[in-house]
DOVOKOL-463914 format. One line per field, with one value per residue (C-alpha): residue in one letter; x, y, z. Coordinates in steps of 0.1 Angstrom, whole numbers, plus 5000, padded with zeros to 4 digits. Example, Ala and Ser with C-alpha at 12.3 -4.5 7.8 and 13.67 -1.06 7.14 Angstrom:
DOVOKOL-463914
r	(a  s)
c1	(5123  5137)
c2	(4955  4989)
c3	(5078  5071)
This chain:
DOVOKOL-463914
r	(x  x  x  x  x  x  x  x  x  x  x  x  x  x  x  x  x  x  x  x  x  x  x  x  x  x  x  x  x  x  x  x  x  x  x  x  x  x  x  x  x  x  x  x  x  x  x  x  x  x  x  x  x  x  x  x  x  x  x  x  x  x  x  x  x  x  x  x  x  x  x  x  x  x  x  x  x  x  x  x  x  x  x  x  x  x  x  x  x  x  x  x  x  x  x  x  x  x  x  x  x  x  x  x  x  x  x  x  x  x  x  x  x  x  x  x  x  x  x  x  x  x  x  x  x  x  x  x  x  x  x  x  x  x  x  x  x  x  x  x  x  x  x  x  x  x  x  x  x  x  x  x  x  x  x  x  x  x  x  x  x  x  x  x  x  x  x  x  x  x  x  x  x  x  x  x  x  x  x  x  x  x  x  x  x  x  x  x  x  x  x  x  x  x  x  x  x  x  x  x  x  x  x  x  x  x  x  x  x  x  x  x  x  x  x  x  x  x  x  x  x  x  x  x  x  x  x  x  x  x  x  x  x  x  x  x  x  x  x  x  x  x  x  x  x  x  x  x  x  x  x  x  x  x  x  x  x  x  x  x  x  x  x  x  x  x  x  x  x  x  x  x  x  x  x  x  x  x  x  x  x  x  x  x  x  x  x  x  x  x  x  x  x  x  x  x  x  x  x  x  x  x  x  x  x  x  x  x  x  x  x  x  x  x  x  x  x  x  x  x  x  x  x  x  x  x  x  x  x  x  x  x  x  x  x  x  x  x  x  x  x  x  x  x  x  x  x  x  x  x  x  x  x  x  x  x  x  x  x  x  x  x  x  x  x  x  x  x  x  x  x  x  x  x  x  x  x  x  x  x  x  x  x  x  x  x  x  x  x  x  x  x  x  x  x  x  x  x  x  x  x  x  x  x  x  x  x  x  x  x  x  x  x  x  x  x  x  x  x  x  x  x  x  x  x  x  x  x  x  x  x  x  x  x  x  x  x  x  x  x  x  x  x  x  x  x  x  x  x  x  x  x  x  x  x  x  x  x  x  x  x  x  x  x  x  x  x  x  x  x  x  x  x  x  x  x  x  x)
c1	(0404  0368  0360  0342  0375  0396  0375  0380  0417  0412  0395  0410  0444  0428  0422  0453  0484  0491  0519  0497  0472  0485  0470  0493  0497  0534  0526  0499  0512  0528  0491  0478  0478  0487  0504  0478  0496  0471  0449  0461  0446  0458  0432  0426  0438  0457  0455  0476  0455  0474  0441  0405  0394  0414  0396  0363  0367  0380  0353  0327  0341  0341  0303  0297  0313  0294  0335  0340  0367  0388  0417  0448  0476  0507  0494  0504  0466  0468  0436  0431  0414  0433  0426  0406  0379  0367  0393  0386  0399  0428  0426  0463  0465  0506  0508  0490  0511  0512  0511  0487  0484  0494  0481  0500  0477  0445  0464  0451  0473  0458  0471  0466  0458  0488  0512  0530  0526  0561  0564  0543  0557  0593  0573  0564  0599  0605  0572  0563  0536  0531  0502  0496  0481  0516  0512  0541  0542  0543  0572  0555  0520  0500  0473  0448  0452  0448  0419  0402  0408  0412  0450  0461  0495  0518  0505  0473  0464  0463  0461  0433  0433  0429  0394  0400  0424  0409  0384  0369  0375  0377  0361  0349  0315  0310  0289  0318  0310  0336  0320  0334  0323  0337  0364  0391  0363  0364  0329  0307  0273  0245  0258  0290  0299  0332  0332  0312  0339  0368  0370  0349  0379  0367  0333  0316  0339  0374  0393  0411  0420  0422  0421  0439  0442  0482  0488  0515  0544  0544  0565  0584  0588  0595  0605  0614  0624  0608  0624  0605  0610  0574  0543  0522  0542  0545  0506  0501  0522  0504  0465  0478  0500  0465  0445  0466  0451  0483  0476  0506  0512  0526  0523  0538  0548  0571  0575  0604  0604  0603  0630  0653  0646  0653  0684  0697  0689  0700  0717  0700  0713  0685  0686  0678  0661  0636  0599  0584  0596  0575  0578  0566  0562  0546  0545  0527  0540  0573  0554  0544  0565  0590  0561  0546  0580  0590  0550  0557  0590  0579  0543  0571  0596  0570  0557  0586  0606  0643  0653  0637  0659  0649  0659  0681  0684  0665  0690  0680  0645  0648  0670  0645  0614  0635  0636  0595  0590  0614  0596  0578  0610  0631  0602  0617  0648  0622  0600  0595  0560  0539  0505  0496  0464  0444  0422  0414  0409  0403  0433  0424  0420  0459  0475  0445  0446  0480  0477  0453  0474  0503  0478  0471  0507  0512  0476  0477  0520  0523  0547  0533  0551  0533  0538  0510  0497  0497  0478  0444  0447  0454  0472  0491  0499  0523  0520  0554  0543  0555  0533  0543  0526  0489  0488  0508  0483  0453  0471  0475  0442  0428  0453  0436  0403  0409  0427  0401  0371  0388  0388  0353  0350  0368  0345  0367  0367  0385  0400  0415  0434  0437  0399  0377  0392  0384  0399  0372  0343  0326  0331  0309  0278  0293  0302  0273  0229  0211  0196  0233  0244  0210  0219  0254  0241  0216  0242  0265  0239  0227  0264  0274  0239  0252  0280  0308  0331  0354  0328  0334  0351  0339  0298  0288  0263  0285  0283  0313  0324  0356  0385  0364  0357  0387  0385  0378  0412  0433  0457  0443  0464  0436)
c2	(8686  8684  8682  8719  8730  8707  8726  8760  8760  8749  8778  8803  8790  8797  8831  8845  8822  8790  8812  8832  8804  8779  8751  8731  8724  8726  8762  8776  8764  8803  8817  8796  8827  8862  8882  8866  8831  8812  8805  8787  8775  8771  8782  8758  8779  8811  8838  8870  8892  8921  8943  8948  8928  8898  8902  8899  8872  8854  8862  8853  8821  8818  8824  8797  8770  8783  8788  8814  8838  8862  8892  8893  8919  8917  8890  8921  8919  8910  8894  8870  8891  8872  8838  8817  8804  8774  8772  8786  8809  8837  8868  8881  8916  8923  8923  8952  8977  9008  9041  9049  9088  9120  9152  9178  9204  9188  9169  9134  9102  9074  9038  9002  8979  8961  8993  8992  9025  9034  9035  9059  9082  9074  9087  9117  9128  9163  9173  9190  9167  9133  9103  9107  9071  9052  9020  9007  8982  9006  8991  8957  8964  8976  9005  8982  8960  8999  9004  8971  8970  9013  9014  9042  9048  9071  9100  9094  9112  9142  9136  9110  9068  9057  9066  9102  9101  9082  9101  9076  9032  9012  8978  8942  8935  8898  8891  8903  8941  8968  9000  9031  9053  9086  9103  9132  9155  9167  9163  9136  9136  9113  9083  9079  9046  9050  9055  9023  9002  9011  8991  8965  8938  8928  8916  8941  8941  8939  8971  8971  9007  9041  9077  9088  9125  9139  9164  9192  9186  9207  9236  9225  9197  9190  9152  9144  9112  9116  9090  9080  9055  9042  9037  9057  9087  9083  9082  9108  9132  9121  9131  9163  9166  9167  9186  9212  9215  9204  9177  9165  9151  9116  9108  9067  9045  9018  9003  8982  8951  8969  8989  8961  8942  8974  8981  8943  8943  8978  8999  9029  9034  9033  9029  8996  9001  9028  9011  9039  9054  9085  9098  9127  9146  9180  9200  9224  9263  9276  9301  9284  9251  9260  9272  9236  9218  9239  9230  9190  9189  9210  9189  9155  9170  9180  9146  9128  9126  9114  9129  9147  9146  9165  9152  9181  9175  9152  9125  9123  9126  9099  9075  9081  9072  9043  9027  9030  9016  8990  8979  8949  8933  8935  8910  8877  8885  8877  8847  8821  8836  8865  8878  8915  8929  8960  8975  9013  9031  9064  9078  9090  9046  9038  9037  9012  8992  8990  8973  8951  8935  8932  8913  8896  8889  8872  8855  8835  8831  8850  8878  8907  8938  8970  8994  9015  9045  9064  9097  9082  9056  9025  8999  8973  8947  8918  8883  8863  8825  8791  8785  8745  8744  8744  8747  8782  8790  8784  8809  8830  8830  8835  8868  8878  8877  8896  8924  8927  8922  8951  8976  8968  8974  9004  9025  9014  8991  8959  8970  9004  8995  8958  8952  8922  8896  8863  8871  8888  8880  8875  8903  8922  8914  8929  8958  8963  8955  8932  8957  8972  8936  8933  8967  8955  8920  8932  8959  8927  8909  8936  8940  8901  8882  8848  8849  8837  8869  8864  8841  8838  8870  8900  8894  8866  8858  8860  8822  8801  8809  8824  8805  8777  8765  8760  8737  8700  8682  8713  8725  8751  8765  8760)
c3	(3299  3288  3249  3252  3265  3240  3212  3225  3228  3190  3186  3203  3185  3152  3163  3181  3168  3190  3206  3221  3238  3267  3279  3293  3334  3337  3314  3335  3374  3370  3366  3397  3419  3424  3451  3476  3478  3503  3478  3442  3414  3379  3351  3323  3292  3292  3261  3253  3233  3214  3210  3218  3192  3206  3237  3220  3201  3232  3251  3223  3223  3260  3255  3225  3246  3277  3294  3322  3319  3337  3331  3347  3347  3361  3390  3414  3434  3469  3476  3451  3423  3397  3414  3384  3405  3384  3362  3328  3302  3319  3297  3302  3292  3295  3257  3250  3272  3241  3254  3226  3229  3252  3251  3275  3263  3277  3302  3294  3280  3267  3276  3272  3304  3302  3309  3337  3358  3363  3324  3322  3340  3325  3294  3307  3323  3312  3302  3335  3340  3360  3367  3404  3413  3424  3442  3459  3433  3406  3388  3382  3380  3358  3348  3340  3369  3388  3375  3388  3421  3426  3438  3459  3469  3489  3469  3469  3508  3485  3451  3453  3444  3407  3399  3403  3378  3350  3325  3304  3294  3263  3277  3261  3278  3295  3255  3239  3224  3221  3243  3250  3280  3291  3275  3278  3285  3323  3334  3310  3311  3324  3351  3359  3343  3347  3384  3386  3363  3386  3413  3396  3397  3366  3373  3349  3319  3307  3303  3269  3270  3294  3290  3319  3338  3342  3369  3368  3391  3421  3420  3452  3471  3512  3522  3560  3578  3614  3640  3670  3700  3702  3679  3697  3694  3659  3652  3671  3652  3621  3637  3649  3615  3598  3625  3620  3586  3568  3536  3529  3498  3514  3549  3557  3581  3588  3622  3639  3618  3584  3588  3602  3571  3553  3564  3565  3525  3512  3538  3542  3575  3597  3637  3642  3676  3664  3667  3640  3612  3592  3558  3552  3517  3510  3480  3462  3453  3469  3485  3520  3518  3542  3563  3562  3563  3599  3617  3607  3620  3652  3655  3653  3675  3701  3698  3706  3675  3682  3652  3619  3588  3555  3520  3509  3475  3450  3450  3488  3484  3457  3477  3509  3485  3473  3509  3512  3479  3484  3516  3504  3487  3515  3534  3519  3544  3574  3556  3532  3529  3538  3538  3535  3552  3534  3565  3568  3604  3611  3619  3658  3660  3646  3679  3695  3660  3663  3697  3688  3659  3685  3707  3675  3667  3703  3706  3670  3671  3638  3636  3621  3608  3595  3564  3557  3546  3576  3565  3556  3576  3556  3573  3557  3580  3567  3579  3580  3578  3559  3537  3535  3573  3569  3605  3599  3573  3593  3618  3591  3585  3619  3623  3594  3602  3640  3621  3598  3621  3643  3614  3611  3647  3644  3621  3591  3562  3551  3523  3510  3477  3475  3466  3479  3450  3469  3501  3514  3503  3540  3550  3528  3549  3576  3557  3539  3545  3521  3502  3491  3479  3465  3448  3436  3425  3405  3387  3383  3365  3345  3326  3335  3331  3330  3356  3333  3341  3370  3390  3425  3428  3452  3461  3481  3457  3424  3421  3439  3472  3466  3481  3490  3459  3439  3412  3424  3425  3417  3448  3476  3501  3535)
């Protein structure tokens, strides 16, 4: 460790109690990735604030010893957002995880980054009111992590991804100041700053605290289990689900290899030789429901649909929403290892993309199963691999890339929820012209003018080159 480092872990000690600073390898191997294993590297110290002011003193002594820095969550992202490109300081925020204030009146709650998002609505049980945002990985991660990288979930076909529900941000700037922008108010005045912090992963600021908007419960609820013998049939109940001008509230998908894996690990009794299965949730008033839960079982049924099952009480609703959630757990009974892709289609393209990543599957010798969210077209495929084989991971890889390119190709994006991180970083001149990077770049440097805030993370020109450029002599997965 270099004598500026040596110093700052002094320093930083001084400030937060040495049992809340690590700086120890064997300690900080657990903070070498995040949920995007390919790529690893360990940071040089880790810190657990408790408050804002924490994170501003860290980061003003990140500044005086010329240190980059970073936040972490949970470690939940999927593309590397957390990875500590450089090494450096990690800003772990899972110690300040207060549920600081709700106001049922107003509809707004007011959290720390470090709540997880499932807590938050274990607070709100009983009140009539819920958070809508809920990833599928909403009972480990956490709010703040949300906010960076603008989560969606099952819900969110109707009720919108994390930015619409988030009203105004606490944050530590990259030279260490406590700001405050937006607020409980509906519509703030002058830019929307807050719009342009979510989804930052990071790179603009560190989130210390969120105002966030809570939505009434829907008066009713519909949940169905559609059950179909091929793909195709199964996407195309979901495009004329939609053209029919139904919005369901959750519309998702789970093909062959998903649900074996489901029903090896928990039992929900699943046919096993089904290629698709759909979920399919709508709510709203009483008044129309059943009218909307009869045309999607017809549109399935017409479509193909072996058999429809509706949830006919909450238990079974529950226990049906358990099996989706539980979808990414159940993946360690088919690998060692796996990667999960983040590409959006629109949804007339899901039965060609799904075609291509079978050709995919078969040309690069990497099986491939899918789990996605269906009704806006987010696809979620999940790589199965060893990741002790670099010839696997370069495989990996190279799947990776063809599913992504063909999203592009496709009139869609590379990433719906997961965020850029360092996964996918080259992509974004394919997705966007020079003067758009120029456009972000500049924005970047204007709230992060000397680069030391998550460098290497999102732009191509923020610095280091992502995954490429882990820290000399520290271990990288390619």
């Amino acid at each position: 460790m270099s004598v500026a480092l040596v110093s700052l872990a002094g320093r930083l000690r001084q400030l937060l109690g040495s049992e809340n600073v690590l700086d120890a390898h064997s300690e900080l191997v657990v903070y070498e990735c995040d949920g995007f294993t390919v790529a690893k590297n360990a940071p040089d110290i880790a810190v657990f604030p408790r408050s804002a002011e924490d994170v501003a003193q860290i980061v003003q002594s990140c500044r005086k010893y010329d240190v980059p820095f970073l936040p972490r969550g949970a470690g939940t992202s999927l593309a590397g957002g957390c990875l500590p490109v450089g090494g450096g300081v990690m800003i772990v925020l899972t110690r300040m995880r207060e549920i600081l204030e709700v106001h049922l009146r107003d509809r707004y709650a007011i959290v720390e980054p470090g709540v997880v998002n499932a807590w938050l609505n274990r607070h709100l049980a009983g009140t009539g009111f819920h958070y809508a945002p809920d990833p599928s990985s909403q009972g480990a991660c956490t709010i703040g992590g949300n906010v960076a990288t603008n989560s969606g979930g099952p819900h969110t076909l109707k009720y919108g991804v994390t930015t619409n529900h988030v009203l105004g941000l606490e944050m530590v700037t990259s030279e260490g100041e406590i700001v405050r922008l937006g607020g409980p108010t509906e519509d703030p005045h002058g830019i929307d700053l807050v719009g342009t912090m979510v989804g930052s992963e990071g790179t603009l600021g560190i989130v210390t605290r969120i105002w966030v908007r809570l939505t009434r419960n829907p008066q009713g609820v519909r949940t169905m289990l559609a059950i179909f013998e091929s793909v195709d049939e199964a996407t195309r109940s979901i495009s004329e689900i939609i053209g029919a001008g139904i919005i369901p509230a959750a519309l998702e998908m789970m093909d062959q290899g998903i649900v074996v894996a489901l029903e090896e690990a928990f039992h929900f009794g699943f046919p096993l030789d089904a290629e698709a299965i759909l979920l399919i949730e709508v709510d709203g008033l009483e008044a129309g429901l059943d009218q909307q839960r009869d045309q999607v079982m017809e549109i399935c049924n017409q479509n193909g649909a072996r058999e429809v099952q509706l949830a006919a009480t909450e238990k079974e609703r529950q226990e049906l929403w358990k099996c989706r959630k539980r979808a990414f757990g159940a993946i360690g009974r088919l690998s060692s290892s796996f990667c999960t892709q983040d590409g959006v289609v629109p949804r007339t393209q899901l039965p060609h993309i799904f075609r291509k990543i079978r050709e995919i599957s078969a040309k690069h010798d990497i099986r491939i199963v899918n789990v996605f969210h269906a009704g806006d077209g987010n696809l979620h495929p999940i790589l199965l691999f060893d990741e002790r084989s670099p010839e696997e991971v370069q495989r990996v890889l190279e799947a990776s890339k063809a599913i992504l390119g063909e999203c592009i190709a496709c009139g869609g994006s590379v990433t719906g929820e997961h965020g850029i991180g360092v996964e996918k970083i080259s992509y974004m001149n394919k997705l966007f012209s020079e003067s758009d990077l120029e456009v972000m770049e500049r924005l970047r440097s204007a709230l992060n003018p000397h680069g030391r805030l998550s460098p290497g993370k999102m732009l191509p020109t923020a610095g280091a080159c992502g995954m490429e450029q882990v820290h000399p002599g520290r271990r990288a997965a390619l």
